[in-house]
C-alpha positions in Angstrom: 89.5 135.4 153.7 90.1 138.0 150.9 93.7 138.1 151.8 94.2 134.6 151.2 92.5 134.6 148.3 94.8 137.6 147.1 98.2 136.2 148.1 98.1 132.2 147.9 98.3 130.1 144.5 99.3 130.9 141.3 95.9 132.1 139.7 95.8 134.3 142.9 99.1 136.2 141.6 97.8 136.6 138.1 94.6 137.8 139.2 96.2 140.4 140.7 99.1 141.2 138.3 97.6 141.8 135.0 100.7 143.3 133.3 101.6 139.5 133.3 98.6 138.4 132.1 98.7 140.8 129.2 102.2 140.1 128.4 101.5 135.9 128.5 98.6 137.1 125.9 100.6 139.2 124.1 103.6 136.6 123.8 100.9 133.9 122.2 99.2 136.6 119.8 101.9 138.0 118.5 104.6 135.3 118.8 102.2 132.9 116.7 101.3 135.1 114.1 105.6 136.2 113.8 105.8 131.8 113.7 103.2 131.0 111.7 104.6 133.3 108.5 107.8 131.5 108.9 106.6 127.7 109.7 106.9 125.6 105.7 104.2 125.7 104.3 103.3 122.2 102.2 100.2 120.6 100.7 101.2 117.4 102.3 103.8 116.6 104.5 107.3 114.9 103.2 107.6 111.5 104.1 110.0 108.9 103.9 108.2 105.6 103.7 111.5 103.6 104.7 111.9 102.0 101.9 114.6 101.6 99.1 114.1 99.7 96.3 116.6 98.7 93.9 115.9 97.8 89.9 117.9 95.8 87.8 117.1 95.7 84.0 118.1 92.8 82.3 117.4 92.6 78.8 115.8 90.0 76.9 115.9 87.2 80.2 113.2 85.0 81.5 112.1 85.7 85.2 113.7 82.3 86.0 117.2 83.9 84.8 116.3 87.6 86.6 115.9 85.8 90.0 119.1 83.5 89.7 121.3 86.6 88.0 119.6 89.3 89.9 117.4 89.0 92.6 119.5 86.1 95.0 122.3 87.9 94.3 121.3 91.3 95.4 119.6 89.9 98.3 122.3 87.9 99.8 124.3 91.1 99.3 122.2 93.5 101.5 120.1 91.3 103.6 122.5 91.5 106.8 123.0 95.3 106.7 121.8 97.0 109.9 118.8 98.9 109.5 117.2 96.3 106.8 114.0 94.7 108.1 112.8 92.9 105.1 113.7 92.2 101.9 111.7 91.4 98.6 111.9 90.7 95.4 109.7 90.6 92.1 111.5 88.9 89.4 110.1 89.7 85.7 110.6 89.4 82.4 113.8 91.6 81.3 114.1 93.3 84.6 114.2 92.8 88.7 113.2 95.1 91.8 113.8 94.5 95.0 112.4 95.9 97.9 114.3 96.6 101.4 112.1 97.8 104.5 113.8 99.6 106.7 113.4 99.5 110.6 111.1 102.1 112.3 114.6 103.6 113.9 117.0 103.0 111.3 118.1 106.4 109.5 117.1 106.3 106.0 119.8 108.0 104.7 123.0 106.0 106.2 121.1 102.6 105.3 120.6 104.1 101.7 124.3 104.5 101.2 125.1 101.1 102.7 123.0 99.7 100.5 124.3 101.5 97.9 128.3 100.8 98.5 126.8 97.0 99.0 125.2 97.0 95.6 128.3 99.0 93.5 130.8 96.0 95.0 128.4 93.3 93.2 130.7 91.9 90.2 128.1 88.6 89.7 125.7 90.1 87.5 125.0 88.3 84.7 127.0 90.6 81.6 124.3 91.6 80.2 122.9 93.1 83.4 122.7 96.8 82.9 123.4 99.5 86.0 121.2 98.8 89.1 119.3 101.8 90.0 119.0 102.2 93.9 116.6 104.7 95.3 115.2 106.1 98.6 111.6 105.7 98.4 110.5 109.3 99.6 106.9 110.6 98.5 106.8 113.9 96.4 104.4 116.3 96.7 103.2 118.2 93.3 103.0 121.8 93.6 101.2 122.4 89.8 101.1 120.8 87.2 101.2 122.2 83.1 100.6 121.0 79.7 102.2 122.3 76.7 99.9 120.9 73.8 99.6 121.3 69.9 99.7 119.6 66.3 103.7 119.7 66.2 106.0 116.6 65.7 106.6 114.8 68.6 110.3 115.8 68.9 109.4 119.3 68.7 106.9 119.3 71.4 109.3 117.9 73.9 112.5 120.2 72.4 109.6 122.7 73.5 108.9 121.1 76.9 112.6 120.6 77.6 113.2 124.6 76.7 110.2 125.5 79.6 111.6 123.4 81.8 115.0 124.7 81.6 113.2 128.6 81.8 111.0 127.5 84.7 114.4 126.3 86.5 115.8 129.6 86.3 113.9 130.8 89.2 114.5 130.6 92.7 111.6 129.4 93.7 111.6 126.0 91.5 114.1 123.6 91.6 112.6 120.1 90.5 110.7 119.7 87.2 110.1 116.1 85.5 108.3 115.6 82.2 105.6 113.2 81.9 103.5 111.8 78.7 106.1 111.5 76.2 107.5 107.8 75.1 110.8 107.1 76.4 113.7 108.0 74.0 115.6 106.1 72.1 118.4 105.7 69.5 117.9 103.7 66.0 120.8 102.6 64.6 120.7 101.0 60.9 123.5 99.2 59.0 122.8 97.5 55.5 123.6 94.1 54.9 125.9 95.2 52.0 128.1 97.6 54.2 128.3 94.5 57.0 129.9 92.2 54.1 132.3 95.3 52.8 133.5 95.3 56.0 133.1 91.7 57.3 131.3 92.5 60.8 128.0 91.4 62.1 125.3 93.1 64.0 126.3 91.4 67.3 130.1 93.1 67.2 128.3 96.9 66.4 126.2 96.0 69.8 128.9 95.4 71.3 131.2 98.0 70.5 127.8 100.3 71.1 127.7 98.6 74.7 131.3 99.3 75.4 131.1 102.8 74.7 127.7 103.7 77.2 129.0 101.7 80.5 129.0 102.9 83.7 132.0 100.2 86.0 132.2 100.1 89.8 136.4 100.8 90.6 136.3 99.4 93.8 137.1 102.4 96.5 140.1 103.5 98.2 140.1 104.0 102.1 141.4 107.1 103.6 141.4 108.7 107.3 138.0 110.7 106.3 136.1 107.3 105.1 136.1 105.3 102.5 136.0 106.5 99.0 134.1 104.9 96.1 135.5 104.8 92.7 133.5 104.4 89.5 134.4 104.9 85.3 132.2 106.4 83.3 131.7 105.8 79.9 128.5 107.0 78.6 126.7 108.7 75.5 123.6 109.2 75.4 122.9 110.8 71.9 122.9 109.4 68.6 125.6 112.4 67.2 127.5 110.5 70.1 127.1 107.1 69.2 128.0 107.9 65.5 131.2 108.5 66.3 131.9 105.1 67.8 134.5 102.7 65.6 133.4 99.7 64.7 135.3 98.1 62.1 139.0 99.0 60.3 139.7 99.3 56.9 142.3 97.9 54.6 145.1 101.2 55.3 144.2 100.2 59.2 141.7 103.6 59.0 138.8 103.6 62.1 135.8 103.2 60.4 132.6 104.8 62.4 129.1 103.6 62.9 128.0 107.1 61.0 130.1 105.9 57.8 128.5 102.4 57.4 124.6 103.1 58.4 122.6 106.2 60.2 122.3 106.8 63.7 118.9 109.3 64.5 117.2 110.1 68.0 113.7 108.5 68.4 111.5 107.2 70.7 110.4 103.6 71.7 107.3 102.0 70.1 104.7 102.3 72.3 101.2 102.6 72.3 101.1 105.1 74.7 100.4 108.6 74.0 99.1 111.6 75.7 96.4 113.9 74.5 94.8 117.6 75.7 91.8 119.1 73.9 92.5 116.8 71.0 96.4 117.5 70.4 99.6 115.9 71.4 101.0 116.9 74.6 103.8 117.0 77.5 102.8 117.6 80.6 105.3 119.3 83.1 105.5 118.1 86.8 106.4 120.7 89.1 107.5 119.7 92.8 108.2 121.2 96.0 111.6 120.4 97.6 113.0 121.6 100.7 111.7 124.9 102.2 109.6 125.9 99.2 106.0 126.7 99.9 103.3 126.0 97.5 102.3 129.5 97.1 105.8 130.9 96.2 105.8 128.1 93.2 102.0 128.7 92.4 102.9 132.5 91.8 106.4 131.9 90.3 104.5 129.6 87.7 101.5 132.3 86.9 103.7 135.1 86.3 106.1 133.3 84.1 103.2 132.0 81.7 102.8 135.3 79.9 106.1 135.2 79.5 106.6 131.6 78.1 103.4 131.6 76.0 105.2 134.8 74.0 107.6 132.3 72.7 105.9 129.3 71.9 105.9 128.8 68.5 102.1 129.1 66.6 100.0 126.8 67.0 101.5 125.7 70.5 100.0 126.5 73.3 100.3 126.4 77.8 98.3 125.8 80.1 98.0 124.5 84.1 96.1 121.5 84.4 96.2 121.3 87.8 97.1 123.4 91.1 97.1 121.3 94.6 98.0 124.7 96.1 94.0 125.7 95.3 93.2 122.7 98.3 95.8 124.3 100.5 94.2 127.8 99.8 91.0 126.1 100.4 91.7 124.8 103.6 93.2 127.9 105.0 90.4 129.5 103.8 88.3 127.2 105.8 89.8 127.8 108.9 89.6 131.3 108.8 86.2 131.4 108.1 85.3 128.8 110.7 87.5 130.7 112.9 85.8 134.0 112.6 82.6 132.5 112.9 83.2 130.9 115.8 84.2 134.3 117.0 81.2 135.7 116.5 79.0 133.2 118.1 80.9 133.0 120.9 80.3 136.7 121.7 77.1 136.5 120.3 75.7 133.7 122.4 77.5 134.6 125.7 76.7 138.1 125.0 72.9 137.1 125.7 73.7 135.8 128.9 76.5 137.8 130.1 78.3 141.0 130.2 79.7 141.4 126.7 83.4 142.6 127.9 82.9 139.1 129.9 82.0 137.7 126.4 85.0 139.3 124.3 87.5 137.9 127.1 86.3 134.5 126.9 86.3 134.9 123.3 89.7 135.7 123.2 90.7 132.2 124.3 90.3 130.8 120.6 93.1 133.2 118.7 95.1 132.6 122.3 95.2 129.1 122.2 95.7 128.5 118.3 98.2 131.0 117.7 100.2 130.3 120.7 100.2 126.4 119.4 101.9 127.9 116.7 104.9 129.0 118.6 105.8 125.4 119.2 105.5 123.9 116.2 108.7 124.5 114.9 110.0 122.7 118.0 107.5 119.8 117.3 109.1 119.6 113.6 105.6 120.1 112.3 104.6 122.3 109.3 101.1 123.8 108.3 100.1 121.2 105.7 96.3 119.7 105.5 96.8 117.2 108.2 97.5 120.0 110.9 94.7 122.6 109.4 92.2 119.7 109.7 93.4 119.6 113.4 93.0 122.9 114.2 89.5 122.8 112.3 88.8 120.2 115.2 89.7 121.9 117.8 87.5 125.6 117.0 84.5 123.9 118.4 86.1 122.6 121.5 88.9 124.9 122.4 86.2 127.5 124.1 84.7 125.0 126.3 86.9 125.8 129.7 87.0 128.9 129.0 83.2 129.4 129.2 82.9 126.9 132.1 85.5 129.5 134.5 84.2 132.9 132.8 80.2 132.1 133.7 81.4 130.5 137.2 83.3 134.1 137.7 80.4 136.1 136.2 78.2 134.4 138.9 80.4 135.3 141.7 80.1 139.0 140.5 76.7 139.3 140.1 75.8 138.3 143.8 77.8 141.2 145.1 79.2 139.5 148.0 83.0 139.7 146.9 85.4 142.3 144.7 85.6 141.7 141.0 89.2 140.0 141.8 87.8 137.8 144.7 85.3 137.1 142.7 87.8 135.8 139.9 90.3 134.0 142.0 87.2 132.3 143.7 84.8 131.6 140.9 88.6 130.0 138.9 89.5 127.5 141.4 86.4 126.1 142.1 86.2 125.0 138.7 89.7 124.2 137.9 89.7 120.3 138.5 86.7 120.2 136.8 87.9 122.1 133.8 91.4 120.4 133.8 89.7 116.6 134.1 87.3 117.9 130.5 90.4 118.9 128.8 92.6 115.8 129.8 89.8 113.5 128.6 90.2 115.5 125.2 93.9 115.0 125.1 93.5 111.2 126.0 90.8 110.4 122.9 93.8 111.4 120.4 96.6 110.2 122.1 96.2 106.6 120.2 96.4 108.2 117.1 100.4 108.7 118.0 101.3 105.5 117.9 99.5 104.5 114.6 102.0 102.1 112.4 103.9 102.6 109.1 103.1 105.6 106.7 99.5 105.9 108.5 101.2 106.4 111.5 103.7 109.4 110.4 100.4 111.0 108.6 97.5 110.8 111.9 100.6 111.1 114.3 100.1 115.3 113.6 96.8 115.8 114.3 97.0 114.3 118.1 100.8 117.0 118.4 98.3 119.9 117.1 95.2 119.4 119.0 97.0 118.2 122.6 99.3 121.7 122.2 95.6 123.7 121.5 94.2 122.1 123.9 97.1 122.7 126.8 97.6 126.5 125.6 93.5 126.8 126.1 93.9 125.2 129.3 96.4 128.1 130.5 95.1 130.5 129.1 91.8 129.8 130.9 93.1 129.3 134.3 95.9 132.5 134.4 95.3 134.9 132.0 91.0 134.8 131.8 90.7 135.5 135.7 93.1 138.2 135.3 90.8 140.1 132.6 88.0 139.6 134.4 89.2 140.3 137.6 88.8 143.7 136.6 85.3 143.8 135.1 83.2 146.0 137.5 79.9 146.6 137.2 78.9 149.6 135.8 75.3 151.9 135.1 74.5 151.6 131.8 73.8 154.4 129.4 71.7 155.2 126.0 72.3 152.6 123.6 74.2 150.3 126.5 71.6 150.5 128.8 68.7 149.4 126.1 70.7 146.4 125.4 71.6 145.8 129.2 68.0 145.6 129.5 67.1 142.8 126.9 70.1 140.9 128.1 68.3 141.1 131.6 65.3 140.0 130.2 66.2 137.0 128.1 69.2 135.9 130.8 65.9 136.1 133.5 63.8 134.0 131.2 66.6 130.9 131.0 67.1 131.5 134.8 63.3 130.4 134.9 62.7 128.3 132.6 66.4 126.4 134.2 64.3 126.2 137.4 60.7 125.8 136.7 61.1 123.3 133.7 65.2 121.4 133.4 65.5 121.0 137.4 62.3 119.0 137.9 63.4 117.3 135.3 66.7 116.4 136.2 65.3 115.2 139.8 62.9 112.7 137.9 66.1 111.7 135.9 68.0 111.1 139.0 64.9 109.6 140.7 64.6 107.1 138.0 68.2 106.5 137.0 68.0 103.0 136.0 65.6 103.5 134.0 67.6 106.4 132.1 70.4 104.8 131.9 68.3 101.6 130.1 66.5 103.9 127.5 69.9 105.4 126.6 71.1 102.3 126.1 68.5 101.7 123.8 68.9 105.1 122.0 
């Protein structure tokens, strides 16, 4: 019987060659910690929401006149495309958006630009129409988030803003900056009525020679061998320096005469009632994102070492400051994890150290950093990153992932303390009699987050992670419980305890005897009167 147990199966051949075992450990260990400080690291995961919207302003028109000029139009125009779902459209005063959903398989990108070309070749547009601003609806995720703040003119503070940003752009590390809290800029142009008579113009012919000058046309597109290429003229100023330069008018010798020599032209903003305060003073807040590869923590420290830096410039009176960090929730999180980690550690050993041999203990311990880290080898593969969607799923999975292991390291233990077969008989033999059981347990787990997957829409993209995480913990635990456990405990032998050893061999006799009675003079008599009475068990749980 020992020689089949030694030769036939698979757990059989790792019981008895340990080098593999160790390597398989080793391979998880360090392979996850070498993947895990090269997965992305994100606060939240990118995701596209399939969605591109389109926005046409439209100055001064009812909603009746921004659905005829703009919204029919533009849907008519993309509706057929492939990849387009749905289309909407909100017609209000001044200005339209549409709205097209994209199909679950389409690929964003290629239906953007088709929508794109489709939207360029539109020559309906009422005249007054300005440039439609198509967009792929993708969500951002802030990194940090600053304030510059002080009793300046508003110009100044965002000249200020815009001089930070530029600074904070220089690094590496940061590449997309937006300002937020200021009104939106604008140019004020003002022409006496006495200059309009001298030179017999009105305001509606400066307006328009100001419109010709800040155009954007569509030029149709020329198609070559490589694809099709778009054309498009550009005409645009966007300062009031510019724009005083425009001509307007002639004079009597047949002289341009320019917007700057018959009014003033100055750089404002809109009137608004909006405004943005911190601690009392005007402000501009500055957005700070991650894109691509970035990691949270690279911007984070980029950000605090430059503020030193940046506050040594800032004129008096005007000060920096972070209002807000999402990287602290990340840092959080992972902190979490670690901490629950190590303290499921500990009270794994702990606990089964009562009961069992501690080396038995430390092996079946070992099946938590074997089973997370080696998850972490295929994440890459899975396209997955370590955001808070797949920490919260490894957060589930610390107080499960020890389960099978337990279940096959007390069945072995058991084997070895009767005697009757070697440590490695006793390993093979004490593993497969509890590997359907154990593989059944962690199937169930798998199977309770398997609907998550096949959640709908943005939902979908955001649960879909957790089940990937846990099922891959879960599978790794399985292995590692079945091939390389037996083959560490194959070669625990019993030993005669010593000193300190032997005292604390002794109480861990003592309290394992005292749950071996109280097992079989109190839960076992028990049990039989459950099993005696099963209907009415199964009633008052019911109830419960």
């Amino acid at each position: 019987m020992s020689d089949l147990l030694r030769h036939k199966g698979p757990i059989a051949w790792m019981a008895n060659n340990p080098v593999a075992a160790n390597l398989l450990m080793a391979i998880c260990l360090l392979g996850g910690l070498a993947f895990f400080t090269t997965i992305k690291q994100e606060v939240f995961p990118d995701l596209s929401e399939n969605v591109v919207s389109i926005r046409v302003a439209y100055p001064g028109a009812a909603p009746e006149e921004v659905e005829q000029g703009i919204c029919r139009v533009t849907e008519e125009a993309i509706r057929s495309l492939d990849g387009v779902k749905e289309v909407t459209s909100t017609a209000g005063q001044g200005s339209g958006s549409i709205q097209a959903e994209l199909m679950l398989d389409a690929e964003p990108m290629k239906v953007y630009q088709d929508i794109q070309k489709k939207v360029d070749r539109i020559t309906t547009y009422p005249k007054d129409a300005e440039e439609p601003q198509v967009s792929l609806s993708v969500r951002r995720n802030e990194a940090i988030k600053l304030v510059i703040y002080g009793d300046i003119p508003e110009s100044s503070l965002c000249e200020l803003a815009e001089t930070v940003r530029d600074r904070l752009l220089q690094s590496a590390s940061i590449t997309q900056i937006d300002l937020s809290g200021v009104r939106d800029r604008e140019i004020h142009i003002e022409v006496s009525q006495a200059n309009l008579r001298r030179y017999n113009i009105t305001h509606r012919e400066i307006a328009a020679a100001v419109a010709s000058e800040a155009v954007e046309l569509p030029g149709g597109g020329i198609k070559t061998r490589s694809g099709e290429t778009l054309l498009r003229m550009k005409e645009r100023r966007d300062y009031g320096t510019e724009f005083a330069r425009v001509p307007v008018a002639a004079s009597e010798d047949g002289t341009p005469v320019r917007l700057e020599d018959i009014g003033t032209v100055t750089d404002g903003f809109e009137d608004s009632d909006r405004f943005a305060l911190y601690n009392g003073k005007p402000s501009v807040m500055l957005e700070i994102y991650r894109v691509g590869d970035q990691t949270p923590a690279d911007i984070s420290n980029t950000v605090y070492t430059m503020i030193p830096m940046l506050r040594e410039q800032l004129p008096v009176g005007v000060q920096i400051d972070v209002l807000s960090d999402s990287t602290e929730r990340f840092f959080q999180r992972a902190d979490l994890l670690l901490r629950n980690g190590a303290m499921g550690l500990l009270l794994v050993i702990i606990l089964l150290g009562i009961f069992l041999e501690l080396r038995v203990a430390f092996w079946v311990m070992m099946g938590i950093p074997v089973s997370i880290l080696g998850s972490m080898i295929l994440m890459p593969a899975m396209d997955l990153t370590i955001n808070m969607i797949t920490m919260f799923a490894y957060l589930i999975t610390l107080g499960i992932v020890v389960d099978d292991a337990i279940v096959v390291g007390e069945n072995v233990y058991h084997y070895q303390q009767e005697g009757k077969l070697s440590p490695i008989d006793a390993a093979i033999k004490g593993t497969r009699e509890v590997c359907s059981p154990v593989a059944f347990s962690i199937l169930t787990n798998i199977v309770a987050f398997i609907p998550l997957m096949f959640l709908p829409g943005t939902m979908g993209k955001i649960m879909g992670m957790l089940p990937l995480v846990v099922i891959t913990v879960f599978t790794v635990s399985w292995l590692e419980s079945l091939y390389i456990l037996p083959a560490h405990l194959s070669h625990v032998r019993q030993r005669t305890p010593h000193g300190v050893n032997a005292w604390i061999h002794n109480r861990q006799q003592i309290l394992s005897l005292a749950f071996t009675r109280w097992v079989h003079e109190k839960y076992s008599p028990f049990l039989d009167r459950c099993l005696h009475h099963r209907y009415l068990v199964v009633a008052a749980s019911l109830a419960l």
